[in-house]
N, CA, C and O atoms as a CHARMM CRD file, in Angstrom:
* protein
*
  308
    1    1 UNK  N    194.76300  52.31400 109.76800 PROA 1      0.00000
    2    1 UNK  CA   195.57200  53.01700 108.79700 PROA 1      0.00000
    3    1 UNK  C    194.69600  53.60100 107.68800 PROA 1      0.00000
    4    1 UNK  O    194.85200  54.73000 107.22200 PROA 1      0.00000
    5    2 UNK  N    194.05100  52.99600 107.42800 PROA 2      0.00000
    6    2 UNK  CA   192.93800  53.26700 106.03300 PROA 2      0.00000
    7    2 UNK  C    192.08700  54.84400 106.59000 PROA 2      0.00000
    8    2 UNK  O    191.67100  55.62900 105.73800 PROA 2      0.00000
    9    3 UNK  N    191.92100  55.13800 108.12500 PROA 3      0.00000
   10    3 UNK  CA   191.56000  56.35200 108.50700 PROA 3      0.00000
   11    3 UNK  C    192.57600  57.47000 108.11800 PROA 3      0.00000
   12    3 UNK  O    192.59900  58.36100 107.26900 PROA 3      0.00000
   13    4 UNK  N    193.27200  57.10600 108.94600 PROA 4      0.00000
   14    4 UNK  CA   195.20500  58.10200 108.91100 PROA 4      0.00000
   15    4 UNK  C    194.90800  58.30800 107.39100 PROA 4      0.00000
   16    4 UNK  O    194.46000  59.38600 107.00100 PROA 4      0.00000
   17    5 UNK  N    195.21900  57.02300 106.32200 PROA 5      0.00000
   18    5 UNK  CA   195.47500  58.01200 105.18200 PROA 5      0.00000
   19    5 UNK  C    194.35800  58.35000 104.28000 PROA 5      0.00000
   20    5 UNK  O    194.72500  58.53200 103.11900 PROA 5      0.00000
   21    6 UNK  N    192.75700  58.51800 104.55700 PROA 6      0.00000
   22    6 UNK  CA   191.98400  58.75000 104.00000 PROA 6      0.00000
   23    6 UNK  C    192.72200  60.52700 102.89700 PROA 6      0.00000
   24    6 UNK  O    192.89700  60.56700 101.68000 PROA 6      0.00000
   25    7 UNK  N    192.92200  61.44900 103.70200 PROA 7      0.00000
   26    7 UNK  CA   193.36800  62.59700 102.43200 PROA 7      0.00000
   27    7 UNK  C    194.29300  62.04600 101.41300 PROA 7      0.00000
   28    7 UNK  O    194.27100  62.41000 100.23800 PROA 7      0.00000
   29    8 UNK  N    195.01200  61.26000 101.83800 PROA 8      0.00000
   30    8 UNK  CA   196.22700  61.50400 101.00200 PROA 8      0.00000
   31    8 UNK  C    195.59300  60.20900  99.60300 PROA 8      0.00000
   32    8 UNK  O    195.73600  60.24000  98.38000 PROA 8      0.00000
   33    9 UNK  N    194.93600  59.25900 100.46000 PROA 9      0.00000
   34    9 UNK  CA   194.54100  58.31700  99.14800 PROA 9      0.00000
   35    9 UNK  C    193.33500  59.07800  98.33100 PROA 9      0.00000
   36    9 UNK  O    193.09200  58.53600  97.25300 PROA 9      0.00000
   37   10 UNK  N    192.53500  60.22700  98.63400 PROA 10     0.00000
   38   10 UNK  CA   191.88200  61.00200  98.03800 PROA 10     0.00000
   39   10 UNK  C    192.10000  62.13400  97.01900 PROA 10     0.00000
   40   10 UNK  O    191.31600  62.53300  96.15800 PROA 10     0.00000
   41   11 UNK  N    193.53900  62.63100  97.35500 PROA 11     0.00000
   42   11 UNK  CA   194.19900  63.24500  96.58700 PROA 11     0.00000
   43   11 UNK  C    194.93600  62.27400  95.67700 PROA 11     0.00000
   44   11 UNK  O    195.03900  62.61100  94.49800 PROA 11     0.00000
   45   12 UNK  N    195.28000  61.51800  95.92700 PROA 12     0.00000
   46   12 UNK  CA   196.38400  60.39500  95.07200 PROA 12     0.00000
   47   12 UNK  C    194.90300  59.73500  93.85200 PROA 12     0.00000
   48   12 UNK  O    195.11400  59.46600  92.67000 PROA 12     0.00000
   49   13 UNK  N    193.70500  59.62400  94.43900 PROA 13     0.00000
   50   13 UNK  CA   192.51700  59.07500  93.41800 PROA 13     0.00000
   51   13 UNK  C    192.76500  60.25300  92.38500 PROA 13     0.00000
   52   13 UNK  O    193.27900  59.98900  91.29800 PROA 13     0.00000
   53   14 UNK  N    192.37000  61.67200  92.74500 PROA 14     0.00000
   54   14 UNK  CA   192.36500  62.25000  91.93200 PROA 14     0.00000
   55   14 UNK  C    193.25500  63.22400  90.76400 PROA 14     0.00000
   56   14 UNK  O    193.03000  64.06400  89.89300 PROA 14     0.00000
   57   15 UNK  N    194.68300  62.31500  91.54300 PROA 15     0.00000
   58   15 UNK  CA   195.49300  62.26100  90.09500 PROA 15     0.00000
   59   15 UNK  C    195.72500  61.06900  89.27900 PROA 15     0.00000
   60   15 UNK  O    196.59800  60.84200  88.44200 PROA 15     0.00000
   61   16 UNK  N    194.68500  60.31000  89.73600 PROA 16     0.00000
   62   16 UNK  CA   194.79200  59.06800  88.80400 PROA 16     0.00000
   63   16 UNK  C    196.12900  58.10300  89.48000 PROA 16     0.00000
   64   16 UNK  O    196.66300  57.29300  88.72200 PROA 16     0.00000
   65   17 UNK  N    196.59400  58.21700  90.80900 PROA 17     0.00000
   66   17 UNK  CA   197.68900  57.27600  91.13000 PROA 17     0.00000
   67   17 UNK  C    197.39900  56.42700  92.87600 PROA 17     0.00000
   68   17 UNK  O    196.68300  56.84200  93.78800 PROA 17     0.00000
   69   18 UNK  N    197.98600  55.55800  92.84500 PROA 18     0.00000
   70   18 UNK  CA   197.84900  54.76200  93.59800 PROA 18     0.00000
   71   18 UNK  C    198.54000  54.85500  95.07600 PROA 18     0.00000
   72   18 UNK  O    199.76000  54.69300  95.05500 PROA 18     0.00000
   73   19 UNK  N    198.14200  55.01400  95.94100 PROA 19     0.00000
   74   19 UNK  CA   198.92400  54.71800  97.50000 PROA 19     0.00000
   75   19 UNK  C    198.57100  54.16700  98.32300 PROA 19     0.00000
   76   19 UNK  O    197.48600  54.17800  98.90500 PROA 19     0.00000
   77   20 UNK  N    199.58800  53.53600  98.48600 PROA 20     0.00000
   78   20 UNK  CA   199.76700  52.40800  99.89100 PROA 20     0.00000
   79   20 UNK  C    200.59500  52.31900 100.43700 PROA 20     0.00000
   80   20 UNK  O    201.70900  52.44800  99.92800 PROA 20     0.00000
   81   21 UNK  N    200.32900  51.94800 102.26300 PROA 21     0.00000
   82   21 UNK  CA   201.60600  52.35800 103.01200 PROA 21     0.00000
   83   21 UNK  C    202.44900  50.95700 102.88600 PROA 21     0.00000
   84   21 UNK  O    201.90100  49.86200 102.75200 PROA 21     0.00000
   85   22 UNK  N    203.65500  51.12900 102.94100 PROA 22     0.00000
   86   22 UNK  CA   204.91300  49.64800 102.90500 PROA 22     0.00000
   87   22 UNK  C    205.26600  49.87600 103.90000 PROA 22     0.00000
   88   22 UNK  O    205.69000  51.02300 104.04100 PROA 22     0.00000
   89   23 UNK  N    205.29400  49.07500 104.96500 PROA 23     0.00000
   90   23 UNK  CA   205.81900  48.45800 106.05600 PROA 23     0.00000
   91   23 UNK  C    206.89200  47.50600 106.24500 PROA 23     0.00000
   92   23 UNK  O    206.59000  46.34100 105.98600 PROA 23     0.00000
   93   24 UNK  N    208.39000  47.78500 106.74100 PROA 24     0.00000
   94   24 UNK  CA   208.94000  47.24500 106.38000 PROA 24     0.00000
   95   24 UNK  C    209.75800  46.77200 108.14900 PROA 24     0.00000
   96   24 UNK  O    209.36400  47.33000 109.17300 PROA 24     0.00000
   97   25 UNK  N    210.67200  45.89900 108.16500 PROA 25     0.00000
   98   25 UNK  CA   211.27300  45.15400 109.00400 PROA 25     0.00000
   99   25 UNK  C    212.34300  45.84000 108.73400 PROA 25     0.00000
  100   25 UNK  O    212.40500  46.77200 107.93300 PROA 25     0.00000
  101   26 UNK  N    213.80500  45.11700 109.82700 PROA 26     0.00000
  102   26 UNK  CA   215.42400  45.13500 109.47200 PROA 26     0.00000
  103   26 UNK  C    215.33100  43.51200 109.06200 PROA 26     0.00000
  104   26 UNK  O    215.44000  42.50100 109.75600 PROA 26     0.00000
  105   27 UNK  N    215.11800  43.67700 107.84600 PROA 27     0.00000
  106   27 UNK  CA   214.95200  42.54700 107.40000 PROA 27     0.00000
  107   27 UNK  C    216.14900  42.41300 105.42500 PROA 27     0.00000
  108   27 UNK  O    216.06300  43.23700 104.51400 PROA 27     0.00000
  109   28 UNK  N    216.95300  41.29300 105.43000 PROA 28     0.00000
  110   28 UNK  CA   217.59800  42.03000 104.24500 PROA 28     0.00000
  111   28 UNK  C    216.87100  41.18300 102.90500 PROA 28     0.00000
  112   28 UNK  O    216.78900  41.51400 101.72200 PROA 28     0.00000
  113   29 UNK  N    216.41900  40.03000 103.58100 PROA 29     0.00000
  114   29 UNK  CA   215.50100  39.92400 102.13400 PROA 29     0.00000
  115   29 UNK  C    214.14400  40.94200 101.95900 PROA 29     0.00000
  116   29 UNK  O    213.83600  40.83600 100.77200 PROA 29     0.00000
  117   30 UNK  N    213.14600  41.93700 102.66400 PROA 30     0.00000
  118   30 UNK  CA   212.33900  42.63100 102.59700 PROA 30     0.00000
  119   30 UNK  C    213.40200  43.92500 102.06800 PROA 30     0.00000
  120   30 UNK  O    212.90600  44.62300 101.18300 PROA 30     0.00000
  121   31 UNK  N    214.34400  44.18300 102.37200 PROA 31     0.00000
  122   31 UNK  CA   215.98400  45.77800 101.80900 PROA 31     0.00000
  123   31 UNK  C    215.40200  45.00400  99.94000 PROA 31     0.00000
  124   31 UNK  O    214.51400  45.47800  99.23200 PROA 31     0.00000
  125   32 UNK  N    216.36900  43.62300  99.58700 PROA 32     0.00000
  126   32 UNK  CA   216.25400  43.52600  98.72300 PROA 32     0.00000
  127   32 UNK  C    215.24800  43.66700  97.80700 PROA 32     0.00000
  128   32 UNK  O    215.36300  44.25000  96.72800 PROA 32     0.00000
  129   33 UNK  N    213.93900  42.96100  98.36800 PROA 33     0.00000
  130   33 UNK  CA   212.95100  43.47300  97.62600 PROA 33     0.00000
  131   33 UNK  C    211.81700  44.94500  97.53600 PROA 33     0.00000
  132   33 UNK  O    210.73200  45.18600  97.00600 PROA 33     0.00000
  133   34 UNK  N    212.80100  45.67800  98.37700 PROA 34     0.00000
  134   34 UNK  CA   212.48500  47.28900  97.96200 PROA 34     0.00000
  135   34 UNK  C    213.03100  47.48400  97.36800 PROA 34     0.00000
  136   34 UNK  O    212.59900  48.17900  96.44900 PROA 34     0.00000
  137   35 UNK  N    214.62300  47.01700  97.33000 PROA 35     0.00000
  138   35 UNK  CA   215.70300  48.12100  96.53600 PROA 35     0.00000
  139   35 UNK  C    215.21300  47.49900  94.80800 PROA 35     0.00000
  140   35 UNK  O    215.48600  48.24800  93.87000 PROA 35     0.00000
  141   36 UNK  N    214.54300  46.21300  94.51700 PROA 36     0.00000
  142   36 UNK  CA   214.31100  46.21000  93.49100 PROA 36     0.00000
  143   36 UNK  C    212.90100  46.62700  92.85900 PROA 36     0.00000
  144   36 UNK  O    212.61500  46.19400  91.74300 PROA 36     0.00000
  145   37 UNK  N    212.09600  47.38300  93.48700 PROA 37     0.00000
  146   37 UNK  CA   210.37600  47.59900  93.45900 PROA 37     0.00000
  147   37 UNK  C    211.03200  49.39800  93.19000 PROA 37     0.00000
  148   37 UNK  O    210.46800  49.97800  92.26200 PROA 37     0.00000
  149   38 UNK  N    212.11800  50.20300  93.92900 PROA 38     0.00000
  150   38 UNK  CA   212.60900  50.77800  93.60700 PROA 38     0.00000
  151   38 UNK  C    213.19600  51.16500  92.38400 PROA 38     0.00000
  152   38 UNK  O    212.87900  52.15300  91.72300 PROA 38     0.00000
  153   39 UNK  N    214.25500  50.15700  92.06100 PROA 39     0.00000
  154   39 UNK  CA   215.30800  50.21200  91.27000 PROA 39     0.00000
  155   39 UNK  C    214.21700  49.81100  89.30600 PROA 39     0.00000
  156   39 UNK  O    214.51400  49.99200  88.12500 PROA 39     0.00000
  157   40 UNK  N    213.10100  49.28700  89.97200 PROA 40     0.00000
  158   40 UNK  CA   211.68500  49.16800  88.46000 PROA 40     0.00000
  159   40 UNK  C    210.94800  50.26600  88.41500 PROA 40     0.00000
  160   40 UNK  O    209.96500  50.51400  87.71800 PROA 40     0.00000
  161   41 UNK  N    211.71800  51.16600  89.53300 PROA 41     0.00000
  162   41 UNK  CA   210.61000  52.84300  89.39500 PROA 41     0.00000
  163   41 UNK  C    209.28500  52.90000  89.41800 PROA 41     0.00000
  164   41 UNK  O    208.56300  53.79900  88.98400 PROA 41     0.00000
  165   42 UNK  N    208.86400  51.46500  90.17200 PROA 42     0.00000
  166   42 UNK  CA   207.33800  51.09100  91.17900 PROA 42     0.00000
  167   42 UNK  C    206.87300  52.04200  92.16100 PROA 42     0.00000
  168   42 UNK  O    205.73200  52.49900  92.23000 PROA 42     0.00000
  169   43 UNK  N    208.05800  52.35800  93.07500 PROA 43     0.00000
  170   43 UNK  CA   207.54300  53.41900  93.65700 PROA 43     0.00000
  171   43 UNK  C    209.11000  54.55200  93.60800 PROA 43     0.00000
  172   43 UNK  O    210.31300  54.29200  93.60100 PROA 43     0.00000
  173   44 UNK  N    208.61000  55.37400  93.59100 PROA 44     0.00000
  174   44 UNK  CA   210.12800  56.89300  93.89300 PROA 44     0.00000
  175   44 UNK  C    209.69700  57.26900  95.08300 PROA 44     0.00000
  176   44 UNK  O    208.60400  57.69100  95.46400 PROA 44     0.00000
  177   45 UNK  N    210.88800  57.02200  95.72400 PROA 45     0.00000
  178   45 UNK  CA   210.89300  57.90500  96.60500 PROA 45     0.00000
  179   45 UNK  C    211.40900  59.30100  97.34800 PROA 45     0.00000
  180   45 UNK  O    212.58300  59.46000  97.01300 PROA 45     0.00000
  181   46 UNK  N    211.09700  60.07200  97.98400 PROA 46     0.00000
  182   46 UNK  CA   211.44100  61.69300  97.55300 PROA 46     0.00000
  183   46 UNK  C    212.14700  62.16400  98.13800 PROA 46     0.00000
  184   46 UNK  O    211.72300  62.63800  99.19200 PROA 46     0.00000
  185   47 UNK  N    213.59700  62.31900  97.83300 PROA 47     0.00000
  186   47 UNK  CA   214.92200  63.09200  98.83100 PROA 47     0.00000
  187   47 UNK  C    214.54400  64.45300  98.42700 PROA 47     0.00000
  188   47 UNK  O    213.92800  65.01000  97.51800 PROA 47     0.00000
  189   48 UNK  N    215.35600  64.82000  99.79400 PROA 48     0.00000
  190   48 UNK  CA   214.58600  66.27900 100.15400 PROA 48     0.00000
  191   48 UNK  C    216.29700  66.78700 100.34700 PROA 48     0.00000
  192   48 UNK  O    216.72100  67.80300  99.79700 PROA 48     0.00000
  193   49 UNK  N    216.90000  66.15700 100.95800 PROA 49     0.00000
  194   49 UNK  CA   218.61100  66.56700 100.74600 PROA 49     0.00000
  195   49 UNK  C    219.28300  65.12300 101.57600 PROA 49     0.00000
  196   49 UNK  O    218.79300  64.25600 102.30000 PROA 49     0.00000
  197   50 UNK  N    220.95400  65.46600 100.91800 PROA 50     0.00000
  198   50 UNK  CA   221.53200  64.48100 101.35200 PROA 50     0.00000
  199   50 UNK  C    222.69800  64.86800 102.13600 PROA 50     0.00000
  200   50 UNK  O    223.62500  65.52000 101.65600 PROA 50     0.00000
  201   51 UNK  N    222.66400  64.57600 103.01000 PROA 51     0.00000
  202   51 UNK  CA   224.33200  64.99000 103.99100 PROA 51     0.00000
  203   51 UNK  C    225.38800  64.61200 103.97400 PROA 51     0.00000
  204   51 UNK  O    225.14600  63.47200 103.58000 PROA 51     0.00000
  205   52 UNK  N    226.46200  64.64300 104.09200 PROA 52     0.00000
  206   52 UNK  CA   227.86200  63.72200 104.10600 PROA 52     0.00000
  207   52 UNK  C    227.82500  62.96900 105.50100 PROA 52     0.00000
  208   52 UNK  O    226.93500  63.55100 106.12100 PROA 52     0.00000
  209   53 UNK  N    228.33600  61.98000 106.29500 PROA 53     0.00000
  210   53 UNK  CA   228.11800  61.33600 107.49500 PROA 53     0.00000
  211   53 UNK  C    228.59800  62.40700 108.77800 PROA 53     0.00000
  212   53 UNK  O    227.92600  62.32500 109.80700 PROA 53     0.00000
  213   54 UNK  N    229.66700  63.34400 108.75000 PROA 54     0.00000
  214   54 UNK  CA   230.45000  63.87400 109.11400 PROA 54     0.00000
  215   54 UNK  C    229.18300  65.33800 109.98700 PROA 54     0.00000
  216   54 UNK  O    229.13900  66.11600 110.94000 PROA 54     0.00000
  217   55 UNK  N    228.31500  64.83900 108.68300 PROA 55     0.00000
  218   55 UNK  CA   226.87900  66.79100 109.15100 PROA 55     0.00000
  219   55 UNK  C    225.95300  65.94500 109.84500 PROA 55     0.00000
  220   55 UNK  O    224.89000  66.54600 109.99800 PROA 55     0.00000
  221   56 UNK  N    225.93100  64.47500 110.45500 PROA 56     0.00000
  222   56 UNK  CA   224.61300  63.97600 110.71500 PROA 56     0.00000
  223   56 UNK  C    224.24900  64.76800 111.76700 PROA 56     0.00000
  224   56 UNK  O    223.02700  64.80000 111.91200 PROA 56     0.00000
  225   57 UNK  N    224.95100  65.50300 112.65700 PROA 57     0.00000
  226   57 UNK  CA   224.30100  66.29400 113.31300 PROA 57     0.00000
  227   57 UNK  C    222.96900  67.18100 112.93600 PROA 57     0.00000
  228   57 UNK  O    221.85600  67.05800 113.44700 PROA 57     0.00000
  229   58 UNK  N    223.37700  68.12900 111.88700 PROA 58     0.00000
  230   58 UNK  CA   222.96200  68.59600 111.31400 PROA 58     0.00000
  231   58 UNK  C    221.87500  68.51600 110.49000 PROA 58     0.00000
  232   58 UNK  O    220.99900  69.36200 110.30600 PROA 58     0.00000
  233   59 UNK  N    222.04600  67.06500 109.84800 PROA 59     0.00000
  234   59 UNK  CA   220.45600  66.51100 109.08100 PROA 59     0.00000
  235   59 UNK  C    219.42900  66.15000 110.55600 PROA 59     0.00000
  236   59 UNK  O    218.21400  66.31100 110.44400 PROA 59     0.00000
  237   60 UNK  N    219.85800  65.79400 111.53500 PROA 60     0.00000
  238   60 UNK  CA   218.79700  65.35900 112.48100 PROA 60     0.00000
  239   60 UNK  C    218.52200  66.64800 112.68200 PROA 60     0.00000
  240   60 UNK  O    217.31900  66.75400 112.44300 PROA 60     0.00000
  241   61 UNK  N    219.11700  68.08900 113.10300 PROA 61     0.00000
  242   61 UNK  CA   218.66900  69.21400 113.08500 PROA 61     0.00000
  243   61 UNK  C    217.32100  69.86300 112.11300 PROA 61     0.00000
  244   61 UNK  O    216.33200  70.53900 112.39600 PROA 61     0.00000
  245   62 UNK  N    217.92700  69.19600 110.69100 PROA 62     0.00000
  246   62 UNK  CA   217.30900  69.67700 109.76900 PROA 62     0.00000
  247   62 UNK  C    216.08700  68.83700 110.00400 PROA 62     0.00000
  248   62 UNK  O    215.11800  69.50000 109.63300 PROA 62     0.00000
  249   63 UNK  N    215.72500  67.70700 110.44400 PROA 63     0.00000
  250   63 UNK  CA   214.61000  67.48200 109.97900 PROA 63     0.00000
  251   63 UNK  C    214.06700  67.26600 111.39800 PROA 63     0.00000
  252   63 UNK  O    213.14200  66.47100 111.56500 PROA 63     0.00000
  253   64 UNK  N    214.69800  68.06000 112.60900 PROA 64     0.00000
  254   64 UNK  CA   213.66200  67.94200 113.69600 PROA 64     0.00000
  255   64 UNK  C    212.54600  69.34300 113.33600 PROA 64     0.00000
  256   64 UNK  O    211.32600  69.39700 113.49200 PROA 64     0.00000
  257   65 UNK  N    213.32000  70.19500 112.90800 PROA 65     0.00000
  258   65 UNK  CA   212.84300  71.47400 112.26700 PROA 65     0.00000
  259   65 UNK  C    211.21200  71.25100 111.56900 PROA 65     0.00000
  260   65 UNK  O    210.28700  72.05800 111.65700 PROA 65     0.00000
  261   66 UNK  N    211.18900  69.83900 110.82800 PROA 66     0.00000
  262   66 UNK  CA   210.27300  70.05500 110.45200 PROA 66     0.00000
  263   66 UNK  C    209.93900  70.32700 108.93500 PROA 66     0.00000
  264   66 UNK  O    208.84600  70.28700 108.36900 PROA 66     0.00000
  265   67 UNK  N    211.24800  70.62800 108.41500 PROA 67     0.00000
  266   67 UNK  CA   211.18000  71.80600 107.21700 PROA 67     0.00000
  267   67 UNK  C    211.26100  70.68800 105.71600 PROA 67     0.00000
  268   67 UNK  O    211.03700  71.01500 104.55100 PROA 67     0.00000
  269   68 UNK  N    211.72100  69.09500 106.33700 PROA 68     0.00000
  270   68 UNK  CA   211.94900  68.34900 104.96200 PROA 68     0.00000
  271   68 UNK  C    210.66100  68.17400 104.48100 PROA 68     0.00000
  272   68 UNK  O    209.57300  68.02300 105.03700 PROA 68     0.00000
  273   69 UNK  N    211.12700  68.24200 102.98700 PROA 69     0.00000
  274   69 UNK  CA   209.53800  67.78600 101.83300 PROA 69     0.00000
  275   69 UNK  C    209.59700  66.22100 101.68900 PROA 69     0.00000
  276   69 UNK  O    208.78000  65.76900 100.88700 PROA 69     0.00000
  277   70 UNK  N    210.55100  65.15800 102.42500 PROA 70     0.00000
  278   70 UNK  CA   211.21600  64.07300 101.53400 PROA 70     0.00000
  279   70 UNK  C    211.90200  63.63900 102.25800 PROA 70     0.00000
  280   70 UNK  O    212.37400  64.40700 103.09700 PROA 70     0.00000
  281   71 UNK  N    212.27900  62.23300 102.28700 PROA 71     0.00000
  282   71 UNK  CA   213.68100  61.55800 103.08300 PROA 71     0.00000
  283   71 UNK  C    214.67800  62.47200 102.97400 PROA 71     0.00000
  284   71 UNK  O    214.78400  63.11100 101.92800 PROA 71     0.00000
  285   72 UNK  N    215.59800  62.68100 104.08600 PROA 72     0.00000
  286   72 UNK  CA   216.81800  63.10400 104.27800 PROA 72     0.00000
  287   72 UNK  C    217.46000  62.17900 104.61300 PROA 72     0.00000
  288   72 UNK  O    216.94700  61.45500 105.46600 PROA 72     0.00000
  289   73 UNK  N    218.90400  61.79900 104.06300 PROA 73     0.00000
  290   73 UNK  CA   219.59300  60.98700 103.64200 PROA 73     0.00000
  291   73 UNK  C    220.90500  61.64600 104.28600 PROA 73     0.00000
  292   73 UNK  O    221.12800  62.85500 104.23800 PROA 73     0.00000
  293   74 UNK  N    221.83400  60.60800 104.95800 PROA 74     0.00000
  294   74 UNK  CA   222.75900  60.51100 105.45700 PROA 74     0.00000
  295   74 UNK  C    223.76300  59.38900 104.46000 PROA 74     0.00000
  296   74 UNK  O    223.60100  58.22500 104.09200 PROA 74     0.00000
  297   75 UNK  N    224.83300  60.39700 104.26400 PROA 75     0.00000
  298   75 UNK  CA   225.61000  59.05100 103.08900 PROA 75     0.00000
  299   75 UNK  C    226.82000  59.01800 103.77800 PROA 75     0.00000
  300   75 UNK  O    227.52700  59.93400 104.19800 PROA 75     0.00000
  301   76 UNK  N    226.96000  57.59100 103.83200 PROA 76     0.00000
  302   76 UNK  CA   228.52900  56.79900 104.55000 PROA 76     0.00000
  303   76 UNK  C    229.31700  56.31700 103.60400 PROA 76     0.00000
  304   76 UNK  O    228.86500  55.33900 103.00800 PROA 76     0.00000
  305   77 UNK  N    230.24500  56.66400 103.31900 PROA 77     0.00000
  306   77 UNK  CA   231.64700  56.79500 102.44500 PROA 77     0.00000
  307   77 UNK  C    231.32900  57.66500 101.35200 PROA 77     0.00000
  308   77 UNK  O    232.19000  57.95100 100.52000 PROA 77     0.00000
């Protein structure tokens, strides 16, 4: 991994910020302790758009495309 992200931790040095990849499980104590490493604005993470459940067609469209800058987000209720 330390190969893979050699640019991006080179660019991230030279704005003075930190990256590292998080690896995560379906795990709900590892959910909880993102949603709170999150929710302390430790790390942001970057929506690019959000769909209603009804377009998921459509977001998988959108991001086989290629074209997201950011998570695309599917919202249920």
């Amino acid at each position: 991994m330390r190969l893979l992200s050699f640019r991006i931790r080179r660019a991230a040095k030279r704005r003075k910020v930190t990256y590292s990849f998080l690896f995560m499980k379906s795990s709900g104590d590892q959910l909880r302790q993102l949603a709170s490493i999150i929710d302390a604005g430790t790390i942001r993470p970057v929506v690019d758009q959000v769909f209603p459940l009804e377009s998921t067609k459509e977001a998988l469209t959108y991001v086989e495309q290629g074209r997201a800058k950011g998570k695309v987000v599917v919202k249920v209720g």
